[in-house]
Structures are given as structure tokens and as C-alpha cells.
N, C-alpha and C positions, 0 to 999 in steps of 0.2 A: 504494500500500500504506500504510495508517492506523496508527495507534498500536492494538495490540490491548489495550484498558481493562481486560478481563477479564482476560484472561492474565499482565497486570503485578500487578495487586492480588492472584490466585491467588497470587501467591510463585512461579508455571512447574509447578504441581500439575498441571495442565490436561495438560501438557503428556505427563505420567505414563500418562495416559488414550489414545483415540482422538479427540479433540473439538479443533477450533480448527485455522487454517489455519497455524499453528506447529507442530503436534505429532508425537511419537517417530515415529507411523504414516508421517509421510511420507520415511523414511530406504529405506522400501521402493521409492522412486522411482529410485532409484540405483543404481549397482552403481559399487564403488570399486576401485579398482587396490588391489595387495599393497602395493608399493611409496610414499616420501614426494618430494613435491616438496621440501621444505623442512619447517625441523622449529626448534620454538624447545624455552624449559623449561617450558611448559602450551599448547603447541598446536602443529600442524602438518598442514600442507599435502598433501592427495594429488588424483590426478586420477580425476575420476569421470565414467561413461557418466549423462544426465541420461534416463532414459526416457521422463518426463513430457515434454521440451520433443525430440521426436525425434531420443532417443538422443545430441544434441549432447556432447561432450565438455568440461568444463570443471574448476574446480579449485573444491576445497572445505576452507577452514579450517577443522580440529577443533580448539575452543578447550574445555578443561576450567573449568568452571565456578568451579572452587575460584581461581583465578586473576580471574576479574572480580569487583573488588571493587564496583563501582559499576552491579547489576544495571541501573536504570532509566536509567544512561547509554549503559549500552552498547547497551542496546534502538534506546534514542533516535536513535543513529547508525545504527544498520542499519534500523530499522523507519520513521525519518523524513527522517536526511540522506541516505541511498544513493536513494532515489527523486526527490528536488531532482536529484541530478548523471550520475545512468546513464546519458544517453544520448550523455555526450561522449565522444568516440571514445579522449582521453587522458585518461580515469578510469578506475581499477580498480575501479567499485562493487559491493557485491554485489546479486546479481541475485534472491536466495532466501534465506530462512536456514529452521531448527527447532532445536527439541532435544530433548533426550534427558534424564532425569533427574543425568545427571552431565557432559553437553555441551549445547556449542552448536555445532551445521555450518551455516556461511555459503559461499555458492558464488557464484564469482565467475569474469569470463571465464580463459582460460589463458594466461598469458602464459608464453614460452620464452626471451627474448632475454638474459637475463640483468640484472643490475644494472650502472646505469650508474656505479658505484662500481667495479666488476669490470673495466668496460671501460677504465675510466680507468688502472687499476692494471695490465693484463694489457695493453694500446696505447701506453699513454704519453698526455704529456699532449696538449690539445686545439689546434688551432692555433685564432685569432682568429675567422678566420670558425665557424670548426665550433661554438664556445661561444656564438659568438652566435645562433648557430640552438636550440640547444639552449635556452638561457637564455630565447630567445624566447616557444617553447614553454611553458617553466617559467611564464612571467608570465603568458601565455595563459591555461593552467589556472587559474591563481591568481585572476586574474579573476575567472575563471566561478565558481568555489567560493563565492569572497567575494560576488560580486553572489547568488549565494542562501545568504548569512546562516551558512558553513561559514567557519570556523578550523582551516586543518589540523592546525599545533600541533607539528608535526616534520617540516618540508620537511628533506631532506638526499641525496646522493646514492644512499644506500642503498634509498632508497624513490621509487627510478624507475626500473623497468624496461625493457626494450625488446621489442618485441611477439614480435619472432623474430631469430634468431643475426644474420637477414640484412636488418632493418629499418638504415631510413637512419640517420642520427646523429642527427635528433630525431623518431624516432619513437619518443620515450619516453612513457609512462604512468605515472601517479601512484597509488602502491598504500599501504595499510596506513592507512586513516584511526579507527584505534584509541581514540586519544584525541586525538580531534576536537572542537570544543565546535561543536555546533549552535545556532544563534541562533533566536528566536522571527523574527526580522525576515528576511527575504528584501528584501536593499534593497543598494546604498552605501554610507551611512553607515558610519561608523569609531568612534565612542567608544571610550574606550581604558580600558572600565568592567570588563574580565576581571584576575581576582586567581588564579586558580587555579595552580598552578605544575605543570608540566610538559611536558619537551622533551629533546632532545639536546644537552647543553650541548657547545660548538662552534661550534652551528648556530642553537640558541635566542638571539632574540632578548635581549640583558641584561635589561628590563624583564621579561622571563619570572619571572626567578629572583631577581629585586631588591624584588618584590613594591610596585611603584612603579604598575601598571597596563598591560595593552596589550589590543590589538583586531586585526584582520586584519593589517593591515600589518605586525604581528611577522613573519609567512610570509615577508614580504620581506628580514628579515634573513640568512635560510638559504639563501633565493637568490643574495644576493651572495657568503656561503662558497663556495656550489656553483661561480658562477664562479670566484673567486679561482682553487678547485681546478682547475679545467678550463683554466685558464690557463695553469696553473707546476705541476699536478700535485704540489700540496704545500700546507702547512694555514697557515691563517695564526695560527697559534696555534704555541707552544712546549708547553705546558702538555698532560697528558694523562692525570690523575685529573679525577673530577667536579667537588669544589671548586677544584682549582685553575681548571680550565678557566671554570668559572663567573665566579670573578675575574678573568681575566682578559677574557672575552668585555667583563664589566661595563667596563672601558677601553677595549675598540677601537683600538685605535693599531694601525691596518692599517700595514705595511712591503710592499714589492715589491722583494725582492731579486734582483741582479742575475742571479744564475744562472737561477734556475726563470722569470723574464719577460722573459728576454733575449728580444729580439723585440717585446714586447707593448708595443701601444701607449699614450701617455698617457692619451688619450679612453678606452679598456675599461679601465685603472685608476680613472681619476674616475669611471666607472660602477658599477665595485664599490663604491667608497667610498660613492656616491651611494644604491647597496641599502641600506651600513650605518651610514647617520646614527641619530641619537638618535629616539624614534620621532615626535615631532611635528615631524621635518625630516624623515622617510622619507617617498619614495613611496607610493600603492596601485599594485598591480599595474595599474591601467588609463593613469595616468600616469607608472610606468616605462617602459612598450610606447612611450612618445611621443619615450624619450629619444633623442637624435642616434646614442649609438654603437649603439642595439637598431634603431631604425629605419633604418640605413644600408646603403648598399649591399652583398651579400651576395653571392662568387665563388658561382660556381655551379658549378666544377670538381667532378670526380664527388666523392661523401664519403671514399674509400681515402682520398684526398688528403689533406684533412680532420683527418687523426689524424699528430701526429709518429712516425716507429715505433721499436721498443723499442731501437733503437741509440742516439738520439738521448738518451732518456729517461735512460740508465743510464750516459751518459758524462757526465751533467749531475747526475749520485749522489742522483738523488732518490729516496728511499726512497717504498713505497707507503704512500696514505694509511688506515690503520688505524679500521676503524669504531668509533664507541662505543655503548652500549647509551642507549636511551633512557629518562630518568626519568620513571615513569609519576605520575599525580596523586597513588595512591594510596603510594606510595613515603617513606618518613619524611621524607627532605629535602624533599620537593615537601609534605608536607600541615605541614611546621613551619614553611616561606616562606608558604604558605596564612594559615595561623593568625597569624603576626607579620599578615600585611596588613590579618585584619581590628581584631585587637588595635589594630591604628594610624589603625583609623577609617575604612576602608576596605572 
């Protein structure tokens, strides 16, 4: 599926019409359920019968228009980077999208399992082995993204689901590439030539929001949070406004206190650290996969096992970890971090 040239220079007039393989007319292809899978504040989620592709059932994002501020980015991500990564099994890409004169519905496969944030909070935390399975995965995906030229731009627990109630512990999926920066390059390479600001601070790499420069490997900062959490079930951050957190992500001075990693080992500590180096000391995802504690021997006891359960969790008082929203590019702080970096010659 190509970039539609017409359609984007239309302004989505086109769309108004009957004409182009984007347009209103094909809302007829559907039939939607009453009901929302999930629901933000300009779009949400229902599940839909697909008639065109035999009745399959899947899920469709209605996103209100008045909310994409960056018409010919957001094209770009669904009409160029969702066709680079669909056919991996742990991507959520969308498979279709149209609209409508005041929507966009993008349809995407159905995932049930819930958030592996949910999981983490409603189980307890992760034992050694089960993170590093999970974590593996993570880097897996990360890969694949990166070797075609994708930034996802807000890896976090929140945005990895699990396929069904009853998928294993890493059969998570990678959902919600919203703001995504898609690269011309399908390659390896890393330059660390992206100024644009926007992420989950927490999770976002410091150089995000420092307007100092990054490139894929940022991804890999949100990965080592996700372990941290899956470890000790607990953040490695005090801070929990936007600036603050940003300040302090910017210092990284990882702690492993003794409660939440009682148990955990050295090696999966130096590993987390190892995610959250400064980013010309970080890994790519394809040379974190090679590290000793990711590539090492893995129990194979069933998954139940797997998970500390909630007795363990809640005499060790750790509170659930608490999502934060993501700041989008178009957001004042993300577009005034924007603007200092080029102001700086950048």
C-alpha cells in the first residue's frame, strides 16, 4: 500500500466523495459493534465484522480528526510504516485504514489479552526468568522495527498487549505506533540526527526531551524501565509530574532497592543498566539480544510459575505502577524542546 499523492495534497476532500481507495464509501464494508474496546479523549477503539476480508472480526481505531495535528505524519505511519512491519506476528499494525470527513478508522488485528502493565499490577511482579523472556521479545520486535527504518518513540509497558487472557508471558504485541517517526532509510544504521520531542517521560529516553539528539536506540531506553518494572514491580523513578520526571530520567542514577529485587540477580541488574546508558554507550536492539543475561539459559517451568502471586507482591508494599500519558510532538513542551534544538543549530 503506497503513499496516496492525490489524497494528501486534496486536504482528504477526496475522501468526502466516493473516489480513492481511502474513502467514506468504504465504512460500508463493516459492521461495528454498539459497544468500545477502549476509549481515549479523540478516539476509540471498537470491534468490527470486516465483510470485505470474510467477515473476519477485528478492531478499528476511530480517531477524530480535530486531534491529528500532523495530517501528512500520521498518513505516513499508517499508509507507509504499517506495510514495512505487518506481517510480524508481535506487531499490532494496521491492516486498512479510511475516513470520513471528520474521522479516521484504522483497523487493526484484535487483541484480548490485556496490557502487560495490567498484568504486572493485577500478578505481581515478574520472576527472572519470566522478564527475561518477555524482555527478549521486546528487543526482538525492536529489531525488526529498526532494521526497517521505524522509531517507535514510546516503548512502555502500557503498549504491549497480550494476544488472549491465556497467551504465554511473552506473547506480547507491540500496539499504538502513533507517533512513530518513519525513516526514508530501511537499513541499521543509527545517527542520532532526530530533534523532534516526544515520548513518555519515564520511559523516554533523556536525549528525547534534552533536545541533544537520538535515533532508534532511544527505544532501548524504555526497554530497560520495562525490565526494571518487571523485576521489582516498581519504577525506578520517585518523580511523577512530566517535568519533574523528565529531570530526572535526564540523570539516570538507577538504584535497586533491596525490597522490590530481593532475589534478583547482579547480571539482570547490569543488564538494565546496560539498556540505560547515555545513548552512544547504549545498545541497538540487535546487540542487546547478544547480551549474556538475555541470551542465557531460560527455566522452562510452565509460565503460572513464572509470575510471583499477589501475596508475595503486597507483603513487599509495593504499590502499582501508575501509567503516565504520553507527550505527543505536537504538545507545547515537546514543540518548545523542538524549537530550542533547532534555535541551537540543530
Amino acid at each position: 500500500m503506497g503513499i496516496d499523492f492525490l489524497h494528501l495534497l486534496s486536504g482528504g476532500h477526496a475522501a468526502q466523495g466516493h473516489d480513492g481507495p481511502h474513502a467514506a464509501h468504504r465504512k460500508k464494508e463493516y459492521v461495528f459493534d454498539n459497544g468500545t474496546l477502549g476509549a481515549g479523549g479523540y478516539s476509540k477503539v471498537v470491534k468490527a465484522k470486516w465483510k470485505a476480508r470474510s467477515s473476519m472480526i477485528v478492531a478499528v481505531k476511530v480517531v477524530r480528526k480535530e486531534a491529528v495535528k500532523d495530517r501528512a505524519g500520521y498518513l505516513r505511519v499508517i499508509d507507509v510504516g504499517f506495510p514495512r512491519i505487518n506481517q510480524h506476528p508481535n506487531i499490532c499494525a494496521g491492516l486498512d485504514w479510511f475516513e470520513t470527513p471528520t474521522k479516521f478508522y484504522v483497523t487493526f488485528p484484535i487483541l484480548t489479552g490485556g496490557e502487560l502493565l495490567e498484568r504486572l499490577n493485577t500478578r505481581g511482579r515478574f520472576t527472572e526468568d519470566a522478564t527475561k523472556k518477555v524482555v527478549k521479545t521486546i528487543l526482538e520486535i525492536l529489531a525488526f522495527i529498526h532494521s526497517h527504518g521505524i522509531i517507535h518513540r514510546d516503548i512502555k509497558p502500557d503498549n504491549f498487549l497480550y494476544r488472549t487472557p491465556k497467551s504465554e508471558i511473552d506473547d506480547i504485541v507491540l500496539i499504538d505506533f502513533g507517533i512513530s517517526k518513519i525513516l526514508d532509510s530501511q537499513s541499521d544504521e543509527d545517527p542520532k540526527n532526530q530533534f523532534e520531542a516526544g515520548g513518555t517521560p519515564g520511559y523516554a529516553a533523556p536525549e528525547v526531551f534534552c533536545g541533544t539528539g537520538y535515533g532508534k536506540n532511544s527505544d532501548l531506553f524504555g526497554a530497560g524501565v520495562i525490565a526494571y518494572n518487571l523485576l521489582s514491580s516498581w519504577s525506578p523513578w520517585e518523580s511523577h509530574d512530566t517535568i519533574s520526571l523528565i529531570q530526572e530520567t535526564a540523570h539516570s542514577n538507577i538504584n535497586f532497592p533491596p525490597g522490590p529485587f530481593e532475589g534478583v540477580s547482579e547480571e539482570a541488574k547490569t543488564f538494565v543498566r546496560y539498556l540505560m546508558q547515555p545513548p552512544l554507550k547504549r545498545p541497538s536492539a540487535k546487540v542487546a539480544l547478544k547480551h549474556k543475561w538475555i541470551a542465557g539459559h531460560v527455566d522452562s517451568t510452565d509460565d503460572s510459575d513464572h509470575i510471583l502471586n499477589r501475596r508475595e507482591a503486597d507483603e513487599s508494599t509495593v504499590e502499582p505502577i501508575q501509567p503516565h500519558p504520553t507527550v505527543r510532538p505536537h504538545h507545547t513542551l515537546a514543540r518548545q524542546i523542538t524549537a530550542l534544538s533547532s534555535i541551537n543549530g540543530h
